[in-house]
N, C-alpha and C positions, 0 to 999 in steps of 0.2 A: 939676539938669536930669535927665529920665527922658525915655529914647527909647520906641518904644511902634513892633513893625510892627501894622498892620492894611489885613487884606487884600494882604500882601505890601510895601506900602510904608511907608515908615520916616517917624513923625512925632515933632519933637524939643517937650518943652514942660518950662517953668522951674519948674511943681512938678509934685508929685504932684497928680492928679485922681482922680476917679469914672467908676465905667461912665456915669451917667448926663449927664456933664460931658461927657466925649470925646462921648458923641451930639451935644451941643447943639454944638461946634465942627465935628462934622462935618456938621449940618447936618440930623441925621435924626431930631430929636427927634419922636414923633407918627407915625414908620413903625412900618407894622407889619414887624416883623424879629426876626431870634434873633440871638444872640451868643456867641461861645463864645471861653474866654480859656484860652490852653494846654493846650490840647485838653478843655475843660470846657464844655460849658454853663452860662451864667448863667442862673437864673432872675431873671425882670425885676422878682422883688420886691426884689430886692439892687441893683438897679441904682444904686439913690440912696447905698446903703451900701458898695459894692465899693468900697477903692480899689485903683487898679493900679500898679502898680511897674515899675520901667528892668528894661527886656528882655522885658517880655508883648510874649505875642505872638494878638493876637485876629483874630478871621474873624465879618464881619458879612455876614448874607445878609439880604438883602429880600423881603418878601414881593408877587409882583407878580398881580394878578389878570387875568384876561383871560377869552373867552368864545369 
């Protein structure tokens, strides 16, 4: 099991996964957004290839448009 915060709150999941895995469970696959994984940015070409490990701690921000 690997704990994971993001955006402050703690998610538990039974294996390891991918940056672009935790997108799809949390639902944002397809937003536009950045990610940064202990105090890094990800570039989104790694996203399918990162995996993450018990105790990242990631900060996803959305990109929101408006006028």
């Amino acid at each position: 099991m690997i704990t994971l915060t993001v955006n402050g709150a703690t998610h538990n999941f039974e294996q390891a996964l991918s940056v672009a895995q935790l997108l799809q469970h949390l639902g944002l696959v397809g937003k536009r957004l950045a990610l940064e994984r202990n105090g890094e940015i990800v570039p989104r070409s790694s996203f399918t290839s990162q995996q993450l490990a018990d105790g990242d701690k990631l900060e996803v921000v959305i990109a929101v448009g408006g006028g």
